[in-house]
N, C-alpha and C positions, 0 to 999 in steps of 0.2 A: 878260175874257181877251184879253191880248195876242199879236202875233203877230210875233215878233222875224225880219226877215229881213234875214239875214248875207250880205251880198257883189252887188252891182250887176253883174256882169262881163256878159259877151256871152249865156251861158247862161240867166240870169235873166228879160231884161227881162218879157219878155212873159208869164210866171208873176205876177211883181211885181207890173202892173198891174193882170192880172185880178183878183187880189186886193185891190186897193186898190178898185178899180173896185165890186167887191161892196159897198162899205163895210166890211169889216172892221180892226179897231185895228189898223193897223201899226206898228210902228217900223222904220224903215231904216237897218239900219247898213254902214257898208263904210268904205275906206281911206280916205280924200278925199270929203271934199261934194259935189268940184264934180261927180265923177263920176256920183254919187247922184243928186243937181239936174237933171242934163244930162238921166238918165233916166228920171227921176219926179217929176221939183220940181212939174210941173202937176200933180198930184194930191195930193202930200203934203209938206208941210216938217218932218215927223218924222224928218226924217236926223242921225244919229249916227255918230260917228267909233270904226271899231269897235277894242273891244281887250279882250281875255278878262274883266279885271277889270269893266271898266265893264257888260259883257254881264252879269257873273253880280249887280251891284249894283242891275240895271235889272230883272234874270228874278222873276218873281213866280209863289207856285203857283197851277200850271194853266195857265199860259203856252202857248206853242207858240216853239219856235226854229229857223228851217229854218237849215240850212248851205248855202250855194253860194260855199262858200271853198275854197281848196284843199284837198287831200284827208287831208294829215294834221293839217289843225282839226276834221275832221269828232270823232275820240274827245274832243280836250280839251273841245269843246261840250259834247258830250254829258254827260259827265261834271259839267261844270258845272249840266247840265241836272236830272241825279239830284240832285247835294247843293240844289238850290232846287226841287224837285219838281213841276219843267215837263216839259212834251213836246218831244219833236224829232225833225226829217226833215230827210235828206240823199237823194240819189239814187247815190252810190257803193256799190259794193258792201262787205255787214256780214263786216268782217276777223273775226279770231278774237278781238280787245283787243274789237271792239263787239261780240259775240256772250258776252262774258263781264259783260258790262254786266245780262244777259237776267233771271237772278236779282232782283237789285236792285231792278232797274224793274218785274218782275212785285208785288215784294211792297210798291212805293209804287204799284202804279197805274198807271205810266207809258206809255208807247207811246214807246218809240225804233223808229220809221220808216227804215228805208236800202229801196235798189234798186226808188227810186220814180220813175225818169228815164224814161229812154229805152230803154236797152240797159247796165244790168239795170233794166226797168221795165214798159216796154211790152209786151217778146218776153216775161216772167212772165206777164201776162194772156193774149197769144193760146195760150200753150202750156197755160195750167190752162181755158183756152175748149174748146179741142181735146182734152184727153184728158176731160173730163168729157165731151164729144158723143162722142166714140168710144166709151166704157163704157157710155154710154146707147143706142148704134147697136146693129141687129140685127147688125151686123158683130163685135160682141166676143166674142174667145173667149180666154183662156187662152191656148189652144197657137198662138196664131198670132204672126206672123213681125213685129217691130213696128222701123220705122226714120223716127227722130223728126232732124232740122234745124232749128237759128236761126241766121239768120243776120242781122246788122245792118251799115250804113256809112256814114259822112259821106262823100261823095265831091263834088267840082264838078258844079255845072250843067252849066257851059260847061267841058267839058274841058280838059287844058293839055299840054304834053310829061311832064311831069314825075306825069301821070295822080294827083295827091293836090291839095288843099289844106289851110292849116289857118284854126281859128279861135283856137284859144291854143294855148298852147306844146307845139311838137312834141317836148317831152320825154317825154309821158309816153304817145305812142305810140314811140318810140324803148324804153321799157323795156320795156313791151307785150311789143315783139316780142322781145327777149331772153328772157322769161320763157317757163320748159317747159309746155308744155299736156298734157291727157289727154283722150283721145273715145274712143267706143268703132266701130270700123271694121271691118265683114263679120265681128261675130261678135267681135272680138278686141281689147283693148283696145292704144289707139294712144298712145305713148307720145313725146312731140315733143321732143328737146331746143332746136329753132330753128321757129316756127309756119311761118315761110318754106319750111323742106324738102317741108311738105303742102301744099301752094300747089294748087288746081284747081280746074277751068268750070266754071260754077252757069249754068244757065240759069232766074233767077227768072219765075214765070211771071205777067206783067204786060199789062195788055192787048192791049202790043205785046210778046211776051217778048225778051228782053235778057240776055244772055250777061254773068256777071262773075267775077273771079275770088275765091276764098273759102279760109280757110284757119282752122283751128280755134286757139281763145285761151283760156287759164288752164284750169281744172279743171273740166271739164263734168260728171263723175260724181257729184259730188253733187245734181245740179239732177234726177235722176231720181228720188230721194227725194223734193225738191220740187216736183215733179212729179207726183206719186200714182204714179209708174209700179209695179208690183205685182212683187215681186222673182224670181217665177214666171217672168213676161213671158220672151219670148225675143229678146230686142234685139240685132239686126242693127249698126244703129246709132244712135250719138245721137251727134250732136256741137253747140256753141255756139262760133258763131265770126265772123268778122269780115268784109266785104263791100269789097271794093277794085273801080275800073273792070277792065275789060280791057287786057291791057299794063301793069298795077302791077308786076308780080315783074319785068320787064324794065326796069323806068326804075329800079326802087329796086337791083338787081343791086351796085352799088358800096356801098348802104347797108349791104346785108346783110354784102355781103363784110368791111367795117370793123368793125360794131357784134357781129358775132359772134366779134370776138377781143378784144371789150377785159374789162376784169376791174380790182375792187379799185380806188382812189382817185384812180388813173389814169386809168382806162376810164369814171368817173363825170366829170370833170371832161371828157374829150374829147367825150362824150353832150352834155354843156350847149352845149360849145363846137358842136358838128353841130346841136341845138336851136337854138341861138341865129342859125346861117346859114339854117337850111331857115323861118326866122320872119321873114328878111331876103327870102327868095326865094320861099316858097311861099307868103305870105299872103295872105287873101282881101280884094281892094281892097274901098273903101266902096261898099256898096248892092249888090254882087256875090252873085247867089243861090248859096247852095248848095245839097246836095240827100240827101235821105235814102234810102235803100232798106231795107224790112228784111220776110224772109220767115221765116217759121216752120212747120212742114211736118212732119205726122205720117201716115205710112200703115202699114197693117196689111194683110199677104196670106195666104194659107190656100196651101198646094203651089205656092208660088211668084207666085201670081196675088193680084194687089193686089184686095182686098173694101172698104177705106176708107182714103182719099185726101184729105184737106184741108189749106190751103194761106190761112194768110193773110197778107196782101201788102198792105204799104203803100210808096208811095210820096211824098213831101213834098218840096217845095223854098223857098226862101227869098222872100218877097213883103212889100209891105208893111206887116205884122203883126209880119215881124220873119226873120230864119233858121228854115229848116227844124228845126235843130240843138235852139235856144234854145225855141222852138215847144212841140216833142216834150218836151224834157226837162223845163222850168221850169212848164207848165200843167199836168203828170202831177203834178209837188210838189201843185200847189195843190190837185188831190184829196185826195192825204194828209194834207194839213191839213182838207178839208172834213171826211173823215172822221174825223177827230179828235172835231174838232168836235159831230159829229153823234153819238159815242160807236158809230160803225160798226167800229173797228179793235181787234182784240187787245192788252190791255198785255204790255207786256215787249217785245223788240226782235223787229223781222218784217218781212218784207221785202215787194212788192208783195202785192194780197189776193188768198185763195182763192177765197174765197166768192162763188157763180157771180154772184148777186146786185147784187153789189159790181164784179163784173168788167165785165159786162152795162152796169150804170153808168157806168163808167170807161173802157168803149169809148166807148159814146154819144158823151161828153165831148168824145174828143181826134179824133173822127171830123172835124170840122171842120179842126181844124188839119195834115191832111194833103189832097193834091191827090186823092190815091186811096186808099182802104182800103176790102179788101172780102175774103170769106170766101171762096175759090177750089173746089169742088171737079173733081178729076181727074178721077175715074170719073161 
């Protein structure tokens, strides 16, 4: 069984070589050798120059194909993946084109893997950590009051005016934030036309706690499904959303002001052209740490008074193993491929595991590659 891994970029590395590292068959494909080389030549000279065809000439059954390409190769992979009856994992989140894949792949066998990264990846496991300890807690009841939080952010180490950095292109936090979001807020569902308008202080609770701003992104209602939450429940709030410094909504204020009037082939073209300056001006020099925060946070109160409170908090930043970013996201892939492997995962398409077992696992794992993680509670 081979293990086809698609794209060398900045998100990769450090997935890449653990895997290589284990000894398992690689093949490396990506755009350019020299790029592939640069990042892996000392362990493998299995680089291939990638391009749909030659992928699907090279995929044999049983295979494994991870994507770390942009985000719309993730379905044409895939899809090459079913008609040669390999496996595949991506870390983006499963649109509705891969979610219709689900069929197929259950009746060959397969396991198409998405929302295996970071953020959807990581914040999947602590949230199915936490409500399975909460149902299991003498704290669960029914009728009690439940207000669940994720919150995830690439942010700088070393602060800057401009309070953001990037590591590739800032286009697709620029659509990001044009897209409508839904949460559900004090009881009532919060309907966003602009994520910016909901903008407010999180005070994450971190050894030192640390105040930032947060603001809810794409479609959180259905992660409560995914979630086990029990339809009974009486949910205050749940929201999934995004994690900026302090002072973001003030420094991006002219972003917002622009990218919230553009529209139509105009308004994409002028996006590229704002991508293309804030890639000139915000990017992270070489060696320059970044830095990850991400909390997840479910409590449950009875007459108002909180009975179960936990909170789990990771903090990461960039060292010499590689970006905080790349860290999180690319050694989370390389689980879903173990499990693959190990015939630990569901066929047909699915997104990070339930199974506490699995989860338990997959904490262990990435515990290393953050500076802090650790299971908080309140009460």
């Amino acid at each position: 069984m081979t293990i086809h891994w698609c794209g060398t970029g900045l998100s990769s590395v450090p997935g890449l070589r653990r895997i290589l590292e284990a000894g398992h068959d690689v093949t490396v494909w990506n755009r350019t050798f020299e790029e592939a080389d640069q990042a892996v030549g000392d362990l493998t000279q299995n680089i291939k120059i990638f391009a749909f065809d030659a992928l699907q000439a090279d995929l044999k059954a049983g295979d494994i194909a991870v994507s770390m390409l942009p985000t719309d190769f993730h379905l044409p992979v895939a899809k090459i993946c079913l008609a040669e009856n390999a496996h595949f994992v991506c870390s983006s989140y499963i649109s509705p084109e891969m979610a219709a894949l689900d069929s197929e792949a259950r009746a060959k066998g397969l396991c198409l893997v998405s929302e295996v990264g970071l953020d959807p990846g990581i914040d999947h496991l602590m949230a199915h950590h936490l409500v399975a300890d909460y149902r299991a807690s003498d704290a669960y009841d029914v009728n009690n009051v439940i207000s669940f939080k994720s919150f995830c952010g690439g942010v700088p180490k070393i602060s800057n005016a401009f309070r953001y950095k990037f590591s590739w292109s800032p286009i697709g936090v620029l659509k990001a934030l044009i897209a409508p979001s839904r949460s559900i807020r004090n009881f009532t569902p919060l309907n966003m036309t602009h994520s910016w308008d909901a903008i407010r202080n999180y005070v994450a609770p971190l050894p030192t706690p640390e105040t930032f701003e947060v603001y809810p992104n794409r479609d959180s209602l259905p992660f409560m499904e995914e979630y086990h939450f029990d339809e009974h429940w009486k949910v205050k709030e749940f929201e999934r959303g995004t994690l900026r410094l302090n002072g973001w909504a003030d420094a991006w204020a002219d972003v917002f002001n622009e990218i919230g009037s553009v529209s139509g082939p105009e308004g994409d073209e002028r996006l590229q052209e704002m991508s293309d300056q804030m890639w000139r001006d915000h990017a992270y020099e070489k060696d320059e740490p970044d830095r990850t925060v991400m909390c997840v946070d479910f409590k449950a109160e009875r007459d108002g008074i909180p009975i179960y409170h936990k909170t789990y908090v990771l903090d990461a930043w960039g060292d010499a193993r590689g970006s905080a970013m790349s860290r999180l996201v690319s050694v989370t892939m390389t689980l879903a491929i173990e499990s693959i492997l190990n015939r630990e995962l569901p066929v047909g398409v699915s997104a990070a595991p339930k199974d506490l077992k699995l989860v338990e696992n997959w904490m262990t794992a990435i515990e290393p590659q953050a500076q802090f993680l650790a299971l908080k509670s309140a009460l």
